[in-house]
N, C-alpha and C positions, 0 to 999 in steps of 0.2 A: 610800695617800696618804703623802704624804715628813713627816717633823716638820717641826714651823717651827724655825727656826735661832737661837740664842741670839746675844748676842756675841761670844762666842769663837768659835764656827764662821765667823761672819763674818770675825771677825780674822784665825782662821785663810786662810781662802779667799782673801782677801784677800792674804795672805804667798805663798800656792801661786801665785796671780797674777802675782804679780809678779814670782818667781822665773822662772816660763814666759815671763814675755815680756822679762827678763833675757839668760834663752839663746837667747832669736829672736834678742835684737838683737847680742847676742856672736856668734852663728852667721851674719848676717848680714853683719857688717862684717868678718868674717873669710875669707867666700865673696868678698865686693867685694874684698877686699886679693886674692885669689891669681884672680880674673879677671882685675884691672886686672895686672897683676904677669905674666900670662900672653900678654896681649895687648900690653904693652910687649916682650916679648921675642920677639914675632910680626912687630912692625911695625917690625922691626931686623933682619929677614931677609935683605932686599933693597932696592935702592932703589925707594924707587916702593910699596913693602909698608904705610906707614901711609896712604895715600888708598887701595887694596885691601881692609885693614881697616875705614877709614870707610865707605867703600861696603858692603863684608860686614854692620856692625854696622846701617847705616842712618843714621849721622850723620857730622857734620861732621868734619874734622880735627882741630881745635878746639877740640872735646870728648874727642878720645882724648889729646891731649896734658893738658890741666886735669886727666881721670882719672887718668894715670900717673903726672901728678906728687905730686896728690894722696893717692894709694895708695902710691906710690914701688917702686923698680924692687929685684925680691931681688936685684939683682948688687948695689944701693948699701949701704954701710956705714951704719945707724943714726946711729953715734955721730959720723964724717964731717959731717954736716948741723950739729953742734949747734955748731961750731966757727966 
């Protein structure tokens, strides 16, 4: 049988938590930045390539555009934007 846990174990576990789910979400939004980022640079292949990609993806136009711009395209300048 495991001890029962004091405070500080809790606290502890508690810190380890939140650290874990820290880097889920830093890994997460960094995986969505270089899909979206990937898939901007797919559907500027060709004419006609971002409704190809919405059909691939399963959704609308609509939503690849809102994605991209929200994630923003690695050709664009960061600092460009802030201007």
């Amino acid at each position: 049988m495991t001890p029962r846990p004091d405070d500080q174990a809790r606290a502890e576990l508690r810190d380890l938590v939140a650290q874990a789910s820290q880097r889920r979400e830093s890994e997460h939004e960094r995986i969505e930045t270089e899909f979206w980022q990937e898939i901007d640079r797919l559907q500027r292949r060709y004419h006609g390539a971002q409704q190809d990609v919405a059909n691939a993806l399963d959704v609308k136009r609509n939503q690849i555009l809102r994605q991209t711009k929200r994630y923003g395209s690695a050709d664009q300048d960061p600092a460009a934007d802030n201007g």
